[in-house]
C-alpha positions as CSV (number, residue, x, y, z in Angstrom):
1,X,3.1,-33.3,-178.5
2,X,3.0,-29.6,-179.2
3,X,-0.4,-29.9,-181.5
4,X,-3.3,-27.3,-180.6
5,X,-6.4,-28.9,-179.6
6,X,-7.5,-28.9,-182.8
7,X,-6.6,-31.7,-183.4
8,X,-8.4,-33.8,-186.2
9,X,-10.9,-36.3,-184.3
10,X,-11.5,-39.6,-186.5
11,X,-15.1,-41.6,-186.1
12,X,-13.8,-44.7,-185.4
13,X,-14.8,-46.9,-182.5
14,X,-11.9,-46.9,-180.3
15,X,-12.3,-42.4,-180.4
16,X,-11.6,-41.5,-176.6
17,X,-12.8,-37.9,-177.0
18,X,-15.4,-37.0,-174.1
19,X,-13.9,-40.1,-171.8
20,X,-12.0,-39.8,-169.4
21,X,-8.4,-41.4,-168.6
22,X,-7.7,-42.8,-164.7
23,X,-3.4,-43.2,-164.1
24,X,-2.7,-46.5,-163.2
25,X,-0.7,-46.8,-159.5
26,X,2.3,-47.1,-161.7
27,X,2.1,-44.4,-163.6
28,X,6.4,-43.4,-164.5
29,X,5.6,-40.1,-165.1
30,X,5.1,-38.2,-161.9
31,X,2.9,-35.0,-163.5
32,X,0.5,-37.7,-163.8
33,X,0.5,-39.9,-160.7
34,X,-2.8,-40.3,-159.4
35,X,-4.6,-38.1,-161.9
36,X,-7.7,-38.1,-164.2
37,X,-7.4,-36.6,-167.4
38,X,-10.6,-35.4,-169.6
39,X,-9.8,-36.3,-173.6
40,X,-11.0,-33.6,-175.4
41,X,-9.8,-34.7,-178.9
42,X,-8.5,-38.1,-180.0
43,X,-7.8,-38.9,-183.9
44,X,-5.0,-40.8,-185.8
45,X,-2.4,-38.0,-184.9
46,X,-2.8,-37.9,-181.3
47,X,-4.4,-36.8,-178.9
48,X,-4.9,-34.1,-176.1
49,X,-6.4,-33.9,-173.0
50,X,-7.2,-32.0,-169.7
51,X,-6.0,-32.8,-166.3
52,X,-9.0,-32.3,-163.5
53,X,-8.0,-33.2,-160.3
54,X,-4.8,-30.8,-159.5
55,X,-5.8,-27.4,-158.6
56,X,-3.2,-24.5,-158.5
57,X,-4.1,-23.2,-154.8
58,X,-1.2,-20.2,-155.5
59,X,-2.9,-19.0,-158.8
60,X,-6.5,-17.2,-158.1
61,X,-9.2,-16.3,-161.1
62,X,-9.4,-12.7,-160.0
63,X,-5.7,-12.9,-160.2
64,X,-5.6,-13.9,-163.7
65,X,-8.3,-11.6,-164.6
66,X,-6.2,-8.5,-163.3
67,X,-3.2,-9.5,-165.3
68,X,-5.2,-9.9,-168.4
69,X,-6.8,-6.4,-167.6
70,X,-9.8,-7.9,-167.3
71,X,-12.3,-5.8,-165.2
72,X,-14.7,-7.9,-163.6
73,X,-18.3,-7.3,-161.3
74,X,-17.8,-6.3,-157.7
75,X,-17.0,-9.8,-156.5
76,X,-15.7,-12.1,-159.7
77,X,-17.0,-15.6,-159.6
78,X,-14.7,-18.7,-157.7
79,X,-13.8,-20.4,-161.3
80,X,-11.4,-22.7,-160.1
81,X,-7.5,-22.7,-161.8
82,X,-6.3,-26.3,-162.3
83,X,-2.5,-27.3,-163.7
84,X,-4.5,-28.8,-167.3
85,X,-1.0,-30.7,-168.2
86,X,2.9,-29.6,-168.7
87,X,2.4,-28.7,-173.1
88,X,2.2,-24.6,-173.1
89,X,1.5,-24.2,-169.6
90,X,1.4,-20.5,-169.9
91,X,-2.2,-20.7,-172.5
92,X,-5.2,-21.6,-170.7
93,X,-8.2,-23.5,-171.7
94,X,-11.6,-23.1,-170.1
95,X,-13.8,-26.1,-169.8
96,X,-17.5,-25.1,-169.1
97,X,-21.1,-26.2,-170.1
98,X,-23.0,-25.3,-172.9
99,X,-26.4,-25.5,-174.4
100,X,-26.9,-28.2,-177.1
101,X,-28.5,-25.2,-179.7
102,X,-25.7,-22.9,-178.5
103,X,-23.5,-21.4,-181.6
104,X,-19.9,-22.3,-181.8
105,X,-17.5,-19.5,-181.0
106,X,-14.4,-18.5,-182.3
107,X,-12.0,-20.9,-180.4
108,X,-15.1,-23.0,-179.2
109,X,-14.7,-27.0,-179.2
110,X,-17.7,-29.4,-178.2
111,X,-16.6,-32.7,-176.6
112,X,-18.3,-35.8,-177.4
113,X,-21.9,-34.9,-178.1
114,X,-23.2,-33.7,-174.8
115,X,-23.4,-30.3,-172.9
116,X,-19.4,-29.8,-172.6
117,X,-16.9,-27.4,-174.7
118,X,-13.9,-26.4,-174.3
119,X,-12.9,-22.6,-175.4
120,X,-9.2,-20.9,-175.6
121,X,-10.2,-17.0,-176.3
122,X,-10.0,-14.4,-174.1
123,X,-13.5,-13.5,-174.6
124,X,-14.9,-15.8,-172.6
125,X,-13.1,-15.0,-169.6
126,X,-14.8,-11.4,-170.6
127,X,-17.8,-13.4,-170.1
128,X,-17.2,-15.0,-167.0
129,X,-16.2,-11.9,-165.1
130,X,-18.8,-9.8,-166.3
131,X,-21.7,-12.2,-165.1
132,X,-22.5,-13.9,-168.2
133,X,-20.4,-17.0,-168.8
134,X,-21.8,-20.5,-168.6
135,X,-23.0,-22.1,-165.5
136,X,-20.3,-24.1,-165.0
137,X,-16.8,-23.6,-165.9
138,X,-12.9,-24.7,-164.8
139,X,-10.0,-22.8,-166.2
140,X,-6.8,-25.4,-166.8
141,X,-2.9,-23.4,-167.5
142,X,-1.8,-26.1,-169.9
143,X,-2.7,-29.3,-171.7
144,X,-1.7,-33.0,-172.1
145,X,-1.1,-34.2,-175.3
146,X,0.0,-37.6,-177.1
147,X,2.3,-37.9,-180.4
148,X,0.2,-40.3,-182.9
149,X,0.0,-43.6,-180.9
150,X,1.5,-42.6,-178.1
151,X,-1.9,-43.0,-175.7
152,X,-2.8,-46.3,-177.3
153,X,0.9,-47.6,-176.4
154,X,0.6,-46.1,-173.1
155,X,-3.1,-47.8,-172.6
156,X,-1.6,-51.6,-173.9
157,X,1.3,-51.1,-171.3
158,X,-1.3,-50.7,-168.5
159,X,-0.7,-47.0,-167.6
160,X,-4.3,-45.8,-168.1
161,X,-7.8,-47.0,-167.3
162,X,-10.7,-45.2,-169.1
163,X,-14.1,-44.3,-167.5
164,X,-17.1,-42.4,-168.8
165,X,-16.6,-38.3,-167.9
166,X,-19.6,-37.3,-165.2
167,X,-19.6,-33.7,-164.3
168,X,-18.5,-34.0,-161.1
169,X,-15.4,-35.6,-162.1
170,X,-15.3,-32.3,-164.7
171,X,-16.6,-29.7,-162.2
172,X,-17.0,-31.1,-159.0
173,X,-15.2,-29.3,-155.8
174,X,-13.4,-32.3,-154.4
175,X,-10.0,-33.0,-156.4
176,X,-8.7,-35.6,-154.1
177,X,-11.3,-37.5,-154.0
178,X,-11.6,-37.5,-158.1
179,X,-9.3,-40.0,-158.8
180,X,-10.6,-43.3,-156.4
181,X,-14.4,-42.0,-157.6
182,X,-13.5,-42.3,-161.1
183,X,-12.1,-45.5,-160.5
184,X,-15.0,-46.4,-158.3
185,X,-17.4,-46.0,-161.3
186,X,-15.7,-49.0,-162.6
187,X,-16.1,-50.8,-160.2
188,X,-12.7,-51.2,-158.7
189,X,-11.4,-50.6,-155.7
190,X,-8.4,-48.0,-155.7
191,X,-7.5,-50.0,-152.6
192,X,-7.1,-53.2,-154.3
193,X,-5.4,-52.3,-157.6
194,X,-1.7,-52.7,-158.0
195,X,0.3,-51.3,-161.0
196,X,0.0,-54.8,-162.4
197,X,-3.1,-55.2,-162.6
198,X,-5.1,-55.8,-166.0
199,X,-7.5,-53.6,-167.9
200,X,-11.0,-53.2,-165.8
């Protein structure tokens, strides 16, 4: 899928956008395997998402801030760079929190109806470095997205489990661990599931 992430979002009830998607053991595609993936739009043309547990250790913020020419405070915060999925890994899109009565920015996108946006402008990397970005915030090279069906055929052919999106799955420090707490919140064992296994 090569659509932006503005993507249209319909109302209806099966809408995915602020949940988040758990691979199956099976999962064919190996840029995947063992991840969780935040949707951060789903409609009747597709749907695009985030990947958060697969951090880039090669690729540091301060890094990316120099390249953009981005002069940042003495000592730039630790925003953590995560691979966010292989459509236009060169872009990157900033997850971080944001106040309910906040105004919408230029390239600003709430997800689902609680604290969490997603923004794809350079000026809030300005922000960040400067000292006055949100409190919490991930920076993701990339995106997943899904042709118009795709993710629902992928879902009936058991490759995904979905899950409710906590902020430690979206923020929290400890990537490896992301993927058996995710499916822990449903109750199931990462030990005892098997790539047959049925929906949770």
């Amino acid at each position: 899928m090569t659509r932006t992430p503005e993507t249209e979002t319909s109302r209806n009830a099966d809408n995915l956008t602020g949940k988040v998607l758990i691979a199956m053991p099976g999962m064919a595609d190996p840029r995947f395997s063992h991840s969780v993936v935040l949707v951060c739009a789903h409609g009747a043309e597709g749907a695009m998402g985030i990947v958060l547990n697969k951090p880039l250790p090669d690729i540091a913020f301060a890094e990316l801030l120099d390249q953009l020419g981005i002069e940042a405070e003495a000592a730039p915060p630790a925003v953590p760079v995560h691979f966010g999925g292989p459509v236009e890994p060169g872009r990157g899109f900033v997850l971080h929190s944001v106040g309910e009565s906040a105004d919408e920015d230029e390239g600003m996108m709430r997800i689902g109806g609680g604290g969490l946006a997603m923004t794809t402008t350079r000026n809030i990397l300005e922000d960040i470095a400067r000292g006055r970005g949100p409190d919490r915030a991930v920076l993701s090279l990339g995106y997943a997205g899904w042709e118009a069906g795709q993710l629902e055929n992928e879902m009936l052919a058991n490759g995904w489990l979905t899950a409710d999106a906590g902020d430690e799955l979206i923020f929290g420090t400890d990537n490896a661990g992301k993927w058996q707490a995710a499916l822990k919140s449903l109750g199931v064992d990462p030990l005892m599931l098997s790539a047959a296994a049925g929906h949770a």
